[in-house]
C-alpha positions as CSV (number, residue, x, y, z in Angstrom):
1,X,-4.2,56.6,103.3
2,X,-1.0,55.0,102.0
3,X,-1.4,52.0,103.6
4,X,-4.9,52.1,102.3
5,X,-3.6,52.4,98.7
6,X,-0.5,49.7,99.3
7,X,-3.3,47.5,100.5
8,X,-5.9,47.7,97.2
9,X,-2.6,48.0,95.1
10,X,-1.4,44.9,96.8
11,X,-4.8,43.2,95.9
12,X,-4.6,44.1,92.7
13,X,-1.0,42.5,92.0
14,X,-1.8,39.6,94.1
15,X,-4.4,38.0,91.4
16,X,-1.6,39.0,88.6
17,X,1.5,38.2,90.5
18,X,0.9,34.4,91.2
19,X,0.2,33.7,87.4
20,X,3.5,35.7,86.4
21,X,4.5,31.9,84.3
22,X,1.7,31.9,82.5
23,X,1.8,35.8,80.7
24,X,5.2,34.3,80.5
25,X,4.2,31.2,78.4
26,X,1.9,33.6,76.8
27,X,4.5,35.9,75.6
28,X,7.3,33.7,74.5
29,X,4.8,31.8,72.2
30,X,3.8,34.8,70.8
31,X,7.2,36.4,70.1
32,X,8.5,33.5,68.3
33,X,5.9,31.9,66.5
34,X,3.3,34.8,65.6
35,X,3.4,36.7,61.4
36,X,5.9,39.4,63.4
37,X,7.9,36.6,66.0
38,X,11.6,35.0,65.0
39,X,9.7,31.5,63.7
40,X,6.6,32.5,62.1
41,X,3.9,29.2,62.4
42,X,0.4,29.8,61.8
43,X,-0.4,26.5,63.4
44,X,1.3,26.9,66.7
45,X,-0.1,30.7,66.8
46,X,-3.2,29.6,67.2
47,X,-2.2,29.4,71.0
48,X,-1.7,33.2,71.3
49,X,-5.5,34.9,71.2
50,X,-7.2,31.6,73.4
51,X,-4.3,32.3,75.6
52,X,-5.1,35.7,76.0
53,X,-8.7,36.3,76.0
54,X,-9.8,32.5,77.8
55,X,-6.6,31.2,80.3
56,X,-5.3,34.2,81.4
57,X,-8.4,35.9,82.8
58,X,-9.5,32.7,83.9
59,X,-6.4,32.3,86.1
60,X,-6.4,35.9,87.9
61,X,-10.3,35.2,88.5
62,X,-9.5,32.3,90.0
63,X,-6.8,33.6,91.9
64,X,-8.4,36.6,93.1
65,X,-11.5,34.7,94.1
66,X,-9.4,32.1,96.0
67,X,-7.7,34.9,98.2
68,X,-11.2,35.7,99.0
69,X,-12.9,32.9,100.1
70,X,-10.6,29.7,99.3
71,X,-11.4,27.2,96.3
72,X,-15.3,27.8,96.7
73,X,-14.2,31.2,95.8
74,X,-12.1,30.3,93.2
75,X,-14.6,28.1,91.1
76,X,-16.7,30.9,91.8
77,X,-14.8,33.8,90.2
78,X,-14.0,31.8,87.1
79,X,-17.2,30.8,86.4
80,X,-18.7,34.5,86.8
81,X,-15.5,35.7,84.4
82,X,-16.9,33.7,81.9
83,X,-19.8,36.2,81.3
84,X,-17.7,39.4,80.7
85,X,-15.4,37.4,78.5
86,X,-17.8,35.8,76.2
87,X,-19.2,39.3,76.1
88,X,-16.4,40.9,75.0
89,X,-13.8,40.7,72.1
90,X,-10.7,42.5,74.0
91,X,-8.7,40.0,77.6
92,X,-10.9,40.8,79.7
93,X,-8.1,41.1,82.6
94,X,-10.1,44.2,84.0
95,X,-13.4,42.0,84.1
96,X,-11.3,39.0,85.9
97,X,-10.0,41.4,88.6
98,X,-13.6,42.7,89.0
99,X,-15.9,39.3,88.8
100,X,-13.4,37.2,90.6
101,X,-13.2,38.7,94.0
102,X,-17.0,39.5,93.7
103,X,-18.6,36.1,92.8
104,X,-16.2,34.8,95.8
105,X,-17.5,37.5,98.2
106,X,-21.0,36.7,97.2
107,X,-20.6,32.8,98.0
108,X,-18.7,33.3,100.7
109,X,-21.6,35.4,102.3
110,X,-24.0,32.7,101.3
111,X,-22.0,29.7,103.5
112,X,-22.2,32.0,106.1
113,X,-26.1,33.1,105.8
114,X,-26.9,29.1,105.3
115,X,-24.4,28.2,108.4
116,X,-25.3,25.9,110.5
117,X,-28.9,25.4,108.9
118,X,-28.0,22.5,106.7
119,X,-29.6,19.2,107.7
120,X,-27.0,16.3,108.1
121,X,-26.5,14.3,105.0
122,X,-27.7,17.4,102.8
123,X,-24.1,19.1,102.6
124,X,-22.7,17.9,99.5
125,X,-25.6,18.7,97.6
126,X,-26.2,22.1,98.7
127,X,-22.6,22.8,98.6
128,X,-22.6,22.2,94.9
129,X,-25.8,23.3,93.7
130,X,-25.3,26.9,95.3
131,X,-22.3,27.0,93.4
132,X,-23.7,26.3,90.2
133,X,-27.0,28.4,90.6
134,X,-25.2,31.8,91.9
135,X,-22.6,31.1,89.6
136,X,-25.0,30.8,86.3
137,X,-27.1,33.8,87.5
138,X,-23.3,35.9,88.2
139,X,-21.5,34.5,84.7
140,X,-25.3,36.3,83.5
141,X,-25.2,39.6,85.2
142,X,-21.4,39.8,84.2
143,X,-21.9,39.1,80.4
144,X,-25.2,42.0,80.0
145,X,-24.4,44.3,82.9
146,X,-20.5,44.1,83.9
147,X,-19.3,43.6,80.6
148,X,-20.3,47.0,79.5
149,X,-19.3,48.8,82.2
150,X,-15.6,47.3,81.9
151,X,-15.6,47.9,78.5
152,X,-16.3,51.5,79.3
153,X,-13.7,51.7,82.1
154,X,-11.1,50.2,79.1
155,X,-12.4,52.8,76.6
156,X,-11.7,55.4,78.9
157,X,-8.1,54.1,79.8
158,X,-7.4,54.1,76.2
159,X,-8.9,57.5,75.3
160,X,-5.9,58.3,77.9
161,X,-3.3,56.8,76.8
162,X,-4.2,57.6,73.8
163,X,-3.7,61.5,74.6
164,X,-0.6,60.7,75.8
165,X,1.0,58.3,73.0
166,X,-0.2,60.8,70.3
167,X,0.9,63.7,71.6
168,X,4.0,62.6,72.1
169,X,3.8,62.8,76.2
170,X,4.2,58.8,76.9
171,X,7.7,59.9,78.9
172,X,5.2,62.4,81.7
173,X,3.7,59.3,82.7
174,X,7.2,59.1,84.6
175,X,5.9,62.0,87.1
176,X,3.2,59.4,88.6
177,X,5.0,56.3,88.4
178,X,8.6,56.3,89.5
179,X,7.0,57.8,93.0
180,X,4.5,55.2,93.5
181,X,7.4,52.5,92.9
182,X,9.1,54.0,95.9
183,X,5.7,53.7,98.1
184,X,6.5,50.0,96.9
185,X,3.4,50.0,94.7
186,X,5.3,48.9,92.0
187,X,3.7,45.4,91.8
188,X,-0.1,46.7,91.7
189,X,1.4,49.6,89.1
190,X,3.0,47.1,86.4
191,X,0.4,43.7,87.0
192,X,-2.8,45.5,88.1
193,X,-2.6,48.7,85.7
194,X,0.1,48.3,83.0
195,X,0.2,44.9,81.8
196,X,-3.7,44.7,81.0
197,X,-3.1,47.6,78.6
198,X,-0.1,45.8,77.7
199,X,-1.6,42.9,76.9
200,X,-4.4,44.8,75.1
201,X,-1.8,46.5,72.6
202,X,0.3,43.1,71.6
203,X,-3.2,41.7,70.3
204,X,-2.5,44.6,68.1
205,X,0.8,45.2,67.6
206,X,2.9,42.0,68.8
207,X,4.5,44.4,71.1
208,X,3.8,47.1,74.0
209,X,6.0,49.3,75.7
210,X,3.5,49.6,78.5
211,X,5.6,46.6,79.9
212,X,8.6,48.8,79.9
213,X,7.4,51.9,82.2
214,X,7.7,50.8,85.2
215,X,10.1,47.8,84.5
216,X,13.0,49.3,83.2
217,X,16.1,48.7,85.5
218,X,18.0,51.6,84.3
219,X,16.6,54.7,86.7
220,X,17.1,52.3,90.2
221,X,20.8,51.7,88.5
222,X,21.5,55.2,88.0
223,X,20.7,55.8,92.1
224,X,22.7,52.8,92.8
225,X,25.8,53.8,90.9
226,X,25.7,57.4,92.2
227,X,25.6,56.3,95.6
228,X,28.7,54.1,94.6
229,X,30.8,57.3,93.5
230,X,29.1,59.7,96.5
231,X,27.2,57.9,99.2
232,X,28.5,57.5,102.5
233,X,28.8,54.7,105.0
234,X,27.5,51.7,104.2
235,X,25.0,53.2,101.6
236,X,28.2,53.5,100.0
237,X,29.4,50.4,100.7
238,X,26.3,48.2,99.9
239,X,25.4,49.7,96.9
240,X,27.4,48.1,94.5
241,X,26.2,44.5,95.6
242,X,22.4,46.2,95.8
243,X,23.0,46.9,92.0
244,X,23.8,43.4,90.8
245,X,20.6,42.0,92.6
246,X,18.9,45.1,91.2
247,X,19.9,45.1,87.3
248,X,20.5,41.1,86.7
249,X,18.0,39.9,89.7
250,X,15.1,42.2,88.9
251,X,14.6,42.9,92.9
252,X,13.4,46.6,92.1
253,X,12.6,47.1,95.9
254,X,16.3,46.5,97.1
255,X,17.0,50.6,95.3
256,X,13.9,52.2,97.2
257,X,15.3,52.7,100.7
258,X,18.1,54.4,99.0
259,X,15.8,56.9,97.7
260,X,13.7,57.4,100.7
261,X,16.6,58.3,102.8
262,X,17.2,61.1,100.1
263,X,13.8,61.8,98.3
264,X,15.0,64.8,96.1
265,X,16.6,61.5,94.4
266,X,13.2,61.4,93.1
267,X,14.1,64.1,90.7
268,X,16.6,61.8,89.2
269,X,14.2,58.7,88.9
270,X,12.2,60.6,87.1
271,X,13.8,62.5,84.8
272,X,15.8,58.7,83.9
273,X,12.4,56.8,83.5
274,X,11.1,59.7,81.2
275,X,14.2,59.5,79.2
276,X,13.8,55.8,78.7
277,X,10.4,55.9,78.0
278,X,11.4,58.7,74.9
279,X,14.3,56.4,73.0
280,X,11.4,53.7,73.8
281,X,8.8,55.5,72.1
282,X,11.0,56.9,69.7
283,X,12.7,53.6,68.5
284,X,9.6,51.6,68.6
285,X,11.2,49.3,71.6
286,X,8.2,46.1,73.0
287,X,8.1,43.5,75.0
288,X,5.8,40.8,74.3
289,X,4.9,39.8,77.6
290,X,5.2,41.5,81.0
291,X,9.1,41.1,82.5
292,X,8.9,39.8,86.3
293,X,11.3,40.3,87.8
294,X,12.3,43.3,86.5
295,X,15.9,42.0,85.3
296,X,17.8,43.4,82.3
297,X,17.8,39.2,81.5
298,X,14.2,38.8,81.9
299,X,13.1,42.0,80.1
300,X,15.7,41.2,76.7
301,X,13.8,37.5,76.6
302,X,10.8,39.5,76.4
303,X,11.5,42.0,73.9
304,X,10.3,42.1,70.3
305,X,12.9,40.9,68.0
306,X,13.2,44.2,66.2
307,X,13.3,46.2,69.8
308,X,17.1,44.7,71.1
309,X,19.1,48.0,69.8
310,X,16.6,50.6,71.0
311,X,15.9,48.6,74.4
312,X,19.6,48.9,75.5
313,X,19.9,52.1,74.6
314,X,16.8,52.8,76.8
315,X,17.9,51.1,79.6
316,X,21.7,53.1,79.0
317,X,20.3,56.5,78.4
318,X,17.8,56.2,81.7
319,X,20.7,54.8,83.9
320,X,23.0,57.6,82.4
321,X,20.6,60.6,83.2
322,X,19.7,59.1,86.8
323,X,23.3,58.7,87.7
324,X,24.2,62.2,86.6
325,X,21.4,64.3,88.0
326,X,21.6,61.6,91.5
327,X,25.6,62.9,91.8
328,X,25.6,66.1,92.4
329,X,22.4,65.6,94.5
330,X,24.2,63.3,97.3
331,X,27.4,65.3,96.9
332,X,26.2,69.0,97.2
333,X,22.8,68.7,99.3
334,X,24.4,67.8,102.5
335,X,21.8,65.0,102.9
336,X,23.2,62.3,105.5
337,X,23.1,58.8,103.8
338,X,24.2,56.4,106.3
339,X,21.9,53.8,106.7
340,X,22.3,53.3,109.8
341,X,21.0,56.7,111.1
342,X,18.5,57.2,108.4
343,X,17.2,53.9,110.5
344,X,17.2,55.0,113.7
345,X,15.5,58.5,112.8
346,X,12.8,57.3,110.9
347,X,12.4,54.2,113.0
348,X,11.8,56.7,115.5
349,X,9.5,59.7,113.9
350,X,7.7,56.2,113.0
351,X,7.2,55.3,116.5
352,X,6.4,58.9,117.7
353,X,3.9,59.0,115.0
354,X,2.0,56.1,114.9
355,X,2.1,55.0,118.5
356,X,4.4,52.2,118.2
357,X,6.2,50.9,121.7
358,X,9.2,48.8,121.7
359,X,8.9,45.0,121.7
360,X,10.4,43.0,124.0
361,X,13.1,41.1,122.5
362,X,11.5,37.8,123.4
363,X,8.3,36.9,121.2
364,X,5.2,37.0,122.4
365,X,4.3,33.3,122.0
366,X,7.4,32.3,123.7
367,X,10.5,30.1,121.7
368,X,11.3,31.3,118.5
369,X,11.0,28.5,115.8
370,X,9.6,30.4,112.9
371,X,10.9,33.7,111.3
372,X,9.0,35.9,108.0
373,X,10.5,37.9,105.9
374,X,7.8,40.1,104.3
375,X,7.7,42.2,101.5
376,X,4.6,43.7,99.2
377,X,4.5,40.1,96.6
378,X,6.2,37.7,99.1
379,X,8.4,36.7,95.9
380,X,10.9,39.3,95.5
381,X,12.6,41.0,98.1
382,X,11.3,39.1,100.8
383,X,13.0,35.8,99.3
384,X,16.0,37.7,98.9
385,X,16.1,38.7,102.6
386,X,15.1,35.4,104.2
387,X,18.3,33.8,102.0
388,X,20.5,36.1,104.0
389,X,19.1,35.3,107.1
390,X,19.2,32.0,107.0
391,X,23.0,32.3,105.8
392,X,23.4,34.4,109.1
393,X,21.9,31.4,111.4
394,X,23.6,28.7,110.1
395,X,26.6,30.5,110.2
396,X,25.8,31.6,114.2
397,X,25.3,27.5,114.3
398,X,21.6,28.2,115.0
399,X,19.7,25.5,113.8
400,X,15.6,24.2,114.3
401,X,14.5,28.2,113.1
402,X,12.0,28.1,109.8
403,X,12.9,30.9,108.0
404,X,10.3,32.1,105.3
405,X,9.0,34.9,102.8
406,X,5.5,35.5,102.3
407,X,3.5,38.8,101.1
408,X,3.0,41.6,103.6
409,X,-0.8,41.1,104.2
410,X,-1.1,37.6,104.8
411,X,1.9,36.7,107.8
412,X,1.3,33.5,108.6
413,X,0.0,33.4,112.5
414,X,2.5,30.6,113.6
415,X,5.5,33.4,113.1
416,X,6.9,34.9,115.6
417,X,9.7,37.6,114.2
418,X,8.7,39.2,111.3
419,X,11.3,41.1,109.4
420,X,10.2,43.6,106.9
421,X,11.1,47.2,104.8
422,X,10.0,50.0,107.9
423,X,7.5,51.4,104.6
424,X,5.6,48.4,105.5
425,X,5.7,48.1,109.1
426,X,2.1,48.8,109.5
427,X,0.7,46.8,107.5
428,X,2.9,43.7,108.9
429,X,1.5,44.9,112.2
430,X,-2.1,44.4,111.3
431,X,-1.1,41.5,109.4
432,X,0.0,39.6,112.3
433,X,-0.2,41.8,115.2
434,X,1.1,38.8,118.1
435,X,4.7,38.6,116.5
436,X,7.5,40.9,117.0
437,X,8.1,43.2,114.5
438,X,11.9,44.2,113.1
439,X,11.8,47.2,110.8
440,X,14.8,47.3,108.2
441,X,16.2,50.1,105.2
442,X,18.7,48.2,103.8
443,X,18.0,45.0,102.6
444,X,21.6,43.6,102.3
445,X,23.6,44.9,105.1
446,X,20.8,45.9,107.7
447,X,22.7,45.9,111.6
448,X,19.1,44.5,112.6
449,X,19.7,40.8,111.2
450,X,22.9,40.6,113.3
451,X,20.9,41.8,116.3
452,X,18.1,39.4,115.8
453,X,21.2,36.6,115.6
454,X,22.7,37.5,118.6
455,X,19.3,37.5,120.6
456,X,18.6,34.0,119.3
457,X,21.9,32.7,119.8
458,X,21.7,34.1,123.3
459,X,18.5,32.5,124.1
460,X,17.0,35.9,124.2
């Protein structure tokens, strides 16, 4: 079930995440040159609600649509989105992430129904007509019958939040989401849930702090600090470099291991992202734009220009109350936090539990020449993991080894050693089932990338 969820989650971030420059463009325009931004210019504002309500859902349709079934799927997807936007005054992100997929999943069933059933010369013209004709008769259905079911879907979401912001319970929302960031659903949390309401509330305000709930750097630097004073081992001795890349790098995923081998830390994400999310709520803190990565640098380009004094507080207040309530927990609970042995236990209850055999530590397809590193996005933590490896090769003299990152679910089949967080060994299992498989905890200081080194140098 979780690696059904990480899967639709992933999906959902996957159409958001690759557009991440554009919601940036997006948001920087509008902070500085909207009635409310630091350079006020009616002309240049113009860009803001075109920006939002035409280019952005047009990109995740045609993202979405291209994972599905390539560029035919693409063209597809943005051509259907055009319905449920032209039908609606709100971004129609929801709509994209609903008609994009779809029209692609419709064509792509098409050019297989007409397969091999195309007379010789006729290609080109069938090719193109069936894209126009399905996509006229899609962009239709979506503007009369998806449009109003989206709308009701954003209606309800809201009513929700609603409930929430106005009875003053914006900080519970803490309960669901600092979990679901440690079952690394961050991504599909913050780009397939969060920012659409996000976006939704800037058109109103110039500001949300939807972009701040699961962003904020301040609980995952709390845990990292309080490991720092009382962790052991190299949890101990890693954290301190895990919080630089966590607070000024925005790698979120680099603090969850650190909280899986010790989840009553959960206790102290939570109460820190609820107290964040109060002085957030309370001081009327916003960012313009969605923050990826989730750096401290990246989320104070974002912010309002009225929201600097409150957003720093935010971020102190949640790193405070993490790191005080984590303390006591590693000190007093007698939990064991070496990384080490947290590995090998869970890497075995994995293996006992799902059926896993070791791997023999030559790759199936014979000579290694092209390693993964894979994370949930393929831009985060899996970049910053195939960096140190690569540092470790060249520095074993190792050389003719490709050494990539790339998202969880699609491992390219050419690699043969995939490296990736043991939360998402399955998945990297089904993703590319003929390579071998190397599960990790810690991303910095993981004993595994030495091991794989010293098999490669060996000729092993």
């Amino acid at each position: 079930m979780k690696e059904k969820v990480q899967l639709f989650g992933r999906f959902l971030s996957g159409m958001v995440m690759p557009n991440i420059g554009a919601f940036i463009a997006w948001g920087l325009i509008a902070a500085l040159f909207i009635p409310t931004g630091w350079f006020p210019n009616e002309s240049i504002a113009q860009l803001v609600d075109p920006m939002s309500h035409m280019l952005l859902p047009l990109l995740i349709a045609y993202t979405g649509g291209h994972v599905v079934a390539g560029v035919r799927g693409g063209v597809m997807g943005t051509i259907a989105t055009m319905g449920v936007i032209v039908g609606s005054d709100d971004p129609m992100f929801l709509g994209a992430m609903i008609m994009g997929p779809l029209a692609a999943w419709v064509i792509k069933k098409f050019d297989k129904l007409i397969e091999n059933k195309v007379k010789a010369g006729f290609e080109m013209l069938i090719n193109n007509f069936s894209i126009g004709i399905i996509g006229a008769v899609l962009a239709v259905i979506g503007l009369k019958g998806i449009t109003p079911l989206v709308s009701a879907l954003n209606g309800c979401m809201e009513a929700g939040v609603g409930f929430f912001v106005k009875h003053g319970l914006l900080p519970l929302t803490s309960l669901f989401i600092e979990p679901a960031k440690v079952l690394f659903l961050n991504n599909a949390l913050n780009h397939g849930i969060l920012s659409p309401m996000g976006m939704k509330q800037v058109e109103e305000l110039g500001k949300s702090v939807f972009f701040l709930l699961e962003a904020n750097p301040g609980p995952g630097l709390g845990i990292l600090l309080a490991y720092c004073i009382a962790g052991k081992g190299s949890a101990k001795s890693s954290a301190p470099g895990a919080a630089i890349i966590h607070f000024l790098g925005g790698i979120h995923e680099i603090f969850f291991p650190y909280i899986l081998m010790n989840p009553l830390l959960l206790l102290a994400t939570i109460a820190g992202g609820a107290s964040g999310i109060f002085v957030f709520d309370m001081m009327g803190v916003g960012l313009t734009s969605p923050a990826s990565p989730g750096s401290i640098l990246a989320i104070m380009m974002m912010a309002e220009r009225h929201s600097y004094a409150g957003l720093i507080l935010g971020v102190l207040v949640s790193t405070a109350v993490a790191f005080v309530i984590a303390v006591p927990i590693l000190k007093f609970m007698g939990k064991d936090t070496n990384l080490e042995e947290a590995q090998q236990k869970k890497d075995s209850m994995k293996k006992k539990a799902k059926g896993l055999q070791e791997e023999s530590t030559a790759a199936k397809a014979g000579a290694v020449n092209k390693i993964a590193f894979a994370c949930d996005a393929g831009m985060g933590s899996s970049a910053m993991g195939a960096t140190v490896l690569k540092k470790k090769l060249a520095a074993a003299g190792i050389t003719g080894i490709e050494v990539i990152h790339t998202p969880v679910s699609s491992i390219p089949k050419d690699v043969q050693v995939v490296v990736t967080h043991q939360e998402l060994g399955e998945r990297a299992a089904h993703s590319n089932p003929e390579a071998r498989l190397i599960l990790i905890t810690n991303f910095l200081a993981a004993p595994q990338y030495d091991e794989l080194v010293e098999d490669l140098k060996n000729g092993r």
